[in-house]
C-alpha positions as CSV (number, residue, x, y, z in Angstrom):
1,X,1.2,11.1,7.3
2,X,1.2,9.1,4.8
3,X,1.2,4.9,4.3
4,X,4.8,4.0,4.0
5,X,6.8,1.3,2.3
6,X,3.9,1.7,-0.6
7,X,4.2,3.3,-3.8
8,X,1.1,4.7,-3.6
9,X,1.6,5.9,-0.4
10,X,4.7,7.9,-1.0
11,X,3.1,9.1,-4.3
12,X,0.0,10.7,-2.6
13,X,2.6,12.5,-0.4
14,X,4.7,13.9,-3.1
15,X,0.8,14.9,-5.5
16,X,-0.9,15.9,-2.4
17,X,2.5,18.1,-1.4
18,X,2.4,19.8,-4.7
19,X,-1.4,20.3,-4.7
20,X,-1.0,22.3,-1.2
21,X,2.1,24.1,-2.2
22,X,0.1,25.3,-5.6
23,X,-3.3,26.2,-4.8
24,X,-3.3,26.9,-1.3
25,X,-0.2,27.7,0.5
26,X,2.3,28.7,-1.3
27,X,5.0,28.9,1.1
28,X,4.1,25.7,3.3
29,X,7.2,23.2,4.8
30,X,6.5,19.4,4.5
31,X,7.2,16.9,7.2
32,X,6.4,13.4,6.8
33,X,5.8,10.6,8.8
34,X,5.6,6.9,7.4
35,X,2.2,5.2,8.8
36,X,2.2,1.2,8.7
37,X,-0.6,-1.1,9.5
38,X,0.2,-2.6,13.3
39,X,-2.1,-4.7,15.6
40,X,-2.6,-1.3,17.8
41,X,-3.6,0.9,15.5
42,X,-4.2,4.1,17.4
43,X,-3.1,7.8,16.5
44,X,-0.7,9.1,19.0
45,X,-1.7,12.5,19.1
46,X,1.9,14.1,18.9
47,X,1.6,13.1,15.4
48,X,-1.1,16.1,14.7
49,X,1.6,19.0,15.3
50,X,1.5,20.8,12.3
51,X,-0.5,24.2,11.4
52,X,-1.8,22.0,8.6
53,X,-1.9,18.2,9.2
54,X,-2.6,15.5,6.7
55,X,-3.5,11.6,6.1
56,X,-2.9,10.5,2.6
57,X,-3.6,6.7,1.7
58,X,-4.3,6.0,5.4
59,X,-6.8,5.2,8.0
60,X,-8.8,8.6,9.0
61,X,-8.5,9.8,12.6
62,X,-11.2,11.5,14.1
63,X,-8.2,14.2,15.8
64,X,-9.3,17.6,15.7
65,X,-6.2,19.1,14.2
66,X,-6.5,16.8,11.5
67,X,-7.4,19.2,8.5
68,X,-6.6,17.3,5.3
69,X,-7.3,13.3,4.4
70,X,-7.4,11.4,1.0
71,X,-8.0,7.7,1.0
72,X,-9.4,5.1,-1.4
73,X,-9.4,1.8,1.1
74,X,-12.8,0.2,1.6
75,X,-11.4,-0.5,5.4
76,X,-11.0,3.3,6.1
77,X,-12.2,3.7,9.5
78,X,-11.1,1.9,12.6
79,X,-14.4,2.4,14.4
80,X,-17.9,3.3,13.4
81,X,-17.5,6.0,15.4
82,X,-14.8,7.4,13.4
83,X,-17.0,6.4,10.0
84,X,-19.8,8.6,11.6
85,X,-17.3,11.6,12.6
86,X,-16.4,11.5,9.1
87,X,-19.8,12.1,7.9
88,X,-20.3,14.7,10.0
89,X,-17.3,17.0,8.4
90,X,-18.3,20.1,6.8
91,X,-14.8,21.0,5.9
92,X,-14.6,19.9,2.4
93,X,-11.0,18.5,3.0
94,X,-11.5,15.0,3.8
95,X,-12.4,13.1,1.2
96,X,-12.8,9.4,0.9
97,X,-14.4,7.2,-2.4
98,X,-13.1,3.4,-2.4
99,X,-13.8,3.0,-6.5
100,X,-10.4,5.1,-7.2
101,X,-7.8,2.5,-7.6
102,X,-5.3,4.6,-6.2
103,X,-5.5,7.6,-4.1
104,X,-2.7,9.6,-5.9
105,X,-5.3,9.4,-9.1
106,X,-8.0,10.7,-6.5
107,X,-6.1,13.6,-5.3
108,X,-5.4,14.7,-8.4
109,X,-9.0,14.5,-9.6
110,X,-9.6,16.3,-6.5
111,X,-7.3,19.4,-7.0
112,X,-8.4,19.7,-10.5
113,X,-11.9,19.1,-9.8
114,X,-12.4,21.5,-6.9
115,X,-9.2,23.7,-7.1
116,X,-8.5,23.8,-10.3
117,X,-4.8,22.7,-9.7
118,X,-2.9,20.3,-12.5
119,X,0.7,19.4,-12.9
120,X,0.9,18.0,-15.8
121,X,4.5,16.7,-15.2
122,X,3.6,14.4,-12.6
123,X,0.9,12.4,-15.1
124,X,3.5,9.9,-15.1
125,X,3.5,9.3,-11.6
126,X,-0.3,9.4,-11.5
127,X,-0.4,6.4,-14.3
128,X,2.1,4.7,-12.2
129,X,0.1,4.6,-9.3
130,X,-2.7,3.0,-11.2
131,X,-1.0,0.5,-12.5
132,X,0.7,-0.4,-9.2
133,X,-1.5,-0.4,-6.5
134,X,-4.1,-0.9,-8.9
135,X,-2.6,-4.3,-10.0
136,X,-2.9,-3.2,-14.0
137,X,-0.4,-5.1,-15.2
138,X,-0.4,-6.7,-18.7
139,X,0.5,-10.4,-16.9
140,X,2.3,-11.9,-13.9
141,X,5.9,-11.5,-16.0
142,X,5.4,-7.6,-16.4
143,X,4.7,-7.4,-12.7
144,X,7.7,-9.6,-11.0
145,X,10.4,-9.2,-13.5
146,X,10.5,-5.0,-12.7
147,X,11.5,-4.0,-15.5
148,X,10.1,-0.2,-15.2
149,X,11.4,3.0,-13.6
150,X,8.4,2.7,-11.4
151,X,8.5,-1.0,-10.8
152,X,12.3,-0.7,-9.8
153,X,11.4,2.3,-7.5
154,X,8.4,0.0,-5.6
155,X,10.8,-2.2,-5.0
156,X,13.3,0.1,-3.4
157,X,10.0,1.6,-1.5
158,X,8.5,-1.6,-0.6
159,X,11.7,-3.4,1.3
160,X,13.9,-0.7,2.1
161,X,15.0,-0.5,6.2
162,X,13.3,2.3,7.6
163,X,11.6,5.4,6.1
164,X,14.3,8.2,5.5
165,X,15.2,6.9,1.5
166,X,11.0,7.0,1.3
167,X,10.7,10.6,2.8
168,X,13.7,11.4,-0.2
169,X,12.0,9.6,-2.7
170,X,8.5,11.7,-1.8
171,X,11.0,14.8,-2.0
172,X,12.5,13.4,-5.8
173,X,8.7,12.8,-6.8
174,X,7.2,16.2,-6.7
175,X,9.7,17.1,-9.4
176,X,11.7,14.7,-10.9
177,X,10.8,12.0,-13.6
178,X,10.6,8.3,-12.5
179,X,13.9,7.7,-14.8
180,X,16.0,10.3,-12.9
181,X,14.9,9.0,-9.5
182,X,15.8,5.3,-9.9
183,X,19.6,6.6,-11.6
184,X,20.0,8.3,-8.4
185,X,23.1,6.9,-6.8
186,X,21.7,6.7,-3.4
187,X,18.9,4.3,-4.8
188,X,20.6,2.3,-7.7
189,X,22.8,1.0,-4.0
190,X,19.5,0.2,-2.8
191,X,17.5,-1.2,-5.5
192,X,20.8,-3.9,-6.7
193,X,20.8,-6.4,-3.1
194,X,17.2,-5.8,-3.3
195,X,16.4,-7.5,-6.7
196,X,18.8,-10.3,-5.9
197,X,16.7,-10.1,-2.2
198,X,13.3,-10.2,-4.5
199,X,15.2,-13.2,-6.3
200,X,15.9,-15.6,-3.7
201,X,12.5,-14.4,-2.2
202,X,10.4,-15.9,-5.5
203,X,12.9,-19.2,-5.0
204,X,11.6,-19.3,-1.4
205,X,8.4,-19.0,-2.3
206,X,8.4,-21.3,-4.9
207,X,10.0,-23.9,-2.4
208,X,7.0,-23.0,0.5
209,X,4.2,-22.7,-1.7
210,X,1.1,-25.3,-1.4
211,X,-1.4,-24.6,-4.1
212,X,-4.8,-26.6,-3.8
213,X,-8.3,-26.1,-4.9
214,X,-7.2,-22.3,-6.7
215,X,-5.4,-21.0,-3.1
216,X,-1.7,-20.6,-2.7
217,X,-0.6,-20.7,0.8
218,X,2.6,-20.0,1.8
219,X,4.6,-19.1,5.8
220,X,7.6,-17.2,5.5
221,X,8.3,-17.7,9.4
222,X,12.3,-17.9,9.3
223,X,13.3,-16.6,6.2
224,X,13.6,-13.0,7.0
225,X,11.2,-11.8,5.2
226,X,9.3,-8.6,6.0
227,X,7.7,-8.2,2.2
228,X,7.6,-10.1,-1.1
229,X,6.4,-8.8,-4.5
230,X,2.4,-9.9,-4.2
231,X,2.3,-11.0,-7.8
232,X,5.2,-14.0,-7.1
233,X,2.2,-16.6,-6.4
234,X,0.3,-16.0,-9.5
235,X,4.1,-16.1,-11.9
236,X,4.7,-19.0,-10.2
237,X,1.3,-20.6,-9.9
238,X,-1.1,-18.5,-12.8
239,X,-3.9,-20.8,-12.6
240,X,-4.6,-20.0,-9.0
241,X,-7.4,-17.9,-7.8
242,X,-5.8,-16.6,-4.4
243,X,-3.0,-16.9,-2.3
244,X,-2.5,-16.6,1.5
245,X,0.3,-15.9,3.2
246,X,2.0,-15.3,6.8
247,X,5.0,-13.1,7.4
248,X,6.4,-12.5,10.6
249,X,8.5,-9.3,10.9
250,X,9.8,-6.9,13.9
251,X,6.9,-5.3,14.2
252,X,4.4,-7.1,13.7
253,X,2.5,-10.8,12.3
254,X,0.9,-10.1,8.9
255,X,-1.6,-12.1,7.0
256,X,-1.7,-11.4,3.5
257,X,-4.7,-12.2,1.8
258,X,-4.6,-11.3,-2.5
259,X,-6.3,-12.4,-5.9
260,X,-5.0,-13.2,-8.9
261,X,-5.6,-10.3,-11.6
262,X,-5.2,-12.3,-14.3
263,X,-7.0,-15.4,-13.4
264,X,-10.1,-16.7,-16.2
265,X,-12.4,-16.8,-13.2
266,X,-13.7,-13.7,-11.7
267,X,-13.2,-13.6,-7.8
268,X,-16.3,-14.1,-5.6
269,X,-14.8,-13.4,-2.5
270,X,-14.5,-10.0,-1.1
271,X,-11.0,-10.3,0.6
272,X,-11.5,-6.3,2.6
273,X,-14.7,-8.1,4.3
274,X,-12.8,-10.9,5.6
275,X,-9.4,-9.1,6.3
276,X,-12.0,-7.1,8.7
277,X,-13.2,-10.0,10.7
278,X,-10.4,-10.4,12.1
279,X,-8.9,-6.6,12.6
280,X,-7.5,-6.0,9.5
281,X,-9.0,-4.7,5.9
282,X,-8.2,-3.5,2.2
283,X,-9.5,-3.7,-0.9
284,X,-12.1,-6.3,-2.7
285,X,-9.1,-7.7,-4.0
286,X,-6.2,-7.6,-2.1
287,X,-6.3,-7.1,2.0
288,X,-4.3,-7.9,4.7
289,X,-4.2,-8.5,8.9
290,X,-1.5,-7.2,11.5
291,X,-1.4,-9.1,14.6
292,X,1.1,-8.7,17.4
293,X,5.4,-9.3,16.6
294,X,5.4,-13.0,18.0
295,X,1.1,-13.9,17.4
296,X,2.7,-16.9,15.2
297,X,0.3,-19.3,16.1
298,X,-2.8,-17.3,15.8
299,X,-1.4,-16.1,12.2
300,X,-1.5,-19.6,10.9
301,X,-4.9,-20.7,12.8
302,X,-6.3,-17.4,11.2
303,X,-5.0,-17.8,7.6
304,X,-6.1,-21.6,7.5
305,X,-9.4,-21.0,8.3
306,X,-9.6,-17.8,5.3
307,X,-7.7,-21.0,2.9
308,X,-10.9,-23.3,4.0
309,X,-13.0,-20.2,3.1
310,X,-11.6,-19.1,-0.2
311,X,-11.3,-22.5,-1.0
312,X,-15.8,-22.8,-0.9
């Protein structure tokens, strides 16, 4: 399991995958499953029906067949309870440390660390993953105008319908440089109606935005938009602070709650903490809220009152 339609996500798979396969079982078969952020965020426990089951870049469950889990999150656990069954493993294969800025980086420090596994052909892909979920960007431009291998590929993984071109993407990653997996046929088809998607998508934005006192706010409700690149608010607006926004999609109502990476002003505001108040979590810097498909209302009463916040 591992967090879909995220580049870090589907990078953890394909490092983790490799680790497994190289250091402890050789002749293992991968299965994934995508895992996205929903009001109800339960395990069903038909997920856990491996000899060997994972979480990479994902909420921990406190399942007794789970036997592997990497993540990096601050908002890790979905109860105490869970945070306390956590502590209590002796296993020495669940690991969890919120200062790695991604958790591909942190499974590879991991396996070398502890099992002394490297592949030094997928350094690439570890970088990457720092730069991308890690928002390490030079500036807003280098960050929304995709011009990378990796950038093009989080763009494919980011807004692409369903999970099967992810699971193939994973498959491409253990092995294949970022270059070759973009050329592939299958995603240059992909990744073309995307970008002019991502396009119109930075137009809309620019058309919704509000921007006062450092916060961008912005509602995407009608403009069929399940995901945006998060750095559009601070290329469009770069001397703001934070942005806000809700997205309706078929599965759920998102608040997305983010910070500018390059603003002159540090961020005061830890945006997990808040995200958590109201069922949701992240990172100090970036987090985000599920409610139910068709909470609309309760979206935009919940993401003004984290505006009025940010805004103190």
């Amino acid at each position: 399991m591992y967090h879909d339609h995220c580049f870090d996500g589907a990078a953890s798979a394909a490092y983790f995958s490799r680790f497994i396969a190289g250091a402890v079982h050789p002749d293992a078969e991968f299965r994934y499953t995508g895992m996205a952020h929903k009001a109800s965020q339960l395990f069903d426990p038909a997920l856990f029906d491996g000899d060997e089951n994972a979480i990479v870049d994902f909420k921990y469950s406190s399942d007794p067949h789970l036997t592997w889990w990497f993540d990096h999150h601050q908002s890790a656990f979905l109860t105490p309870e869970d945070a306390e069954h956590f502590r209590r493993d002796t296993s020495g294969r669940k690991l969890y440390d919120p200062a790695y800025k991604s958790c591909t980086s942190f499974i590879n420090t991991v396996a070398r660390e502890r099992w002394g596994f490297r592949a030094p052909d997928l350094d690439d892909l570890v970088k990457w993953s720092l730069i991308i979920d890690g928002a390490q960007y030079s500036d807003a431009r280098t960050a929304v105008e995709l011009g990378a291998p990796a950038m093009k590929l989080t763009l494919v993984i980011e807004a692409a319908t369903g999970s099967d071109i992810v699971q193939k993407i994973i498959g491409w990653m253990k092995r294949s440089p970022l270059s070759e997996i973009i050329a592939e046929p299958e995603v240059q088809a992909l990744y073309e109606p995307l970008y002019r998607r991502h396009l119109e998508i930075k137009d809309i934005i620019q058309g919704r935005a509000q921007a006062n006192d450092g916060v961008v706010f912005f509602d995407l409700a009608g403009y069929d938009v399940e995901g945006y690149n998060k750095f559009i608010p601070y290329y469009l607006f770069p001397s703001a602070l934070y942005t806000v926004s809700v997205t309706p999609s078929s599965f759920r109502t998102k608040i997305s709650v983010g910070s500018n990476p390059w603003a002159a002003e540090v961020p005061k505001h830890n945006l997990a903490s808040i995200c958590e108040r109201y069922g949701g979590g992240g990172h100090a810097r970036v987090g985000a809220i599920s409610l139910a498909p068709g909470e609309l209302d309760k979206a935009r009463e919940i993401a003004a009152e984290i505006v009025a916040e940010l805004k103190t």
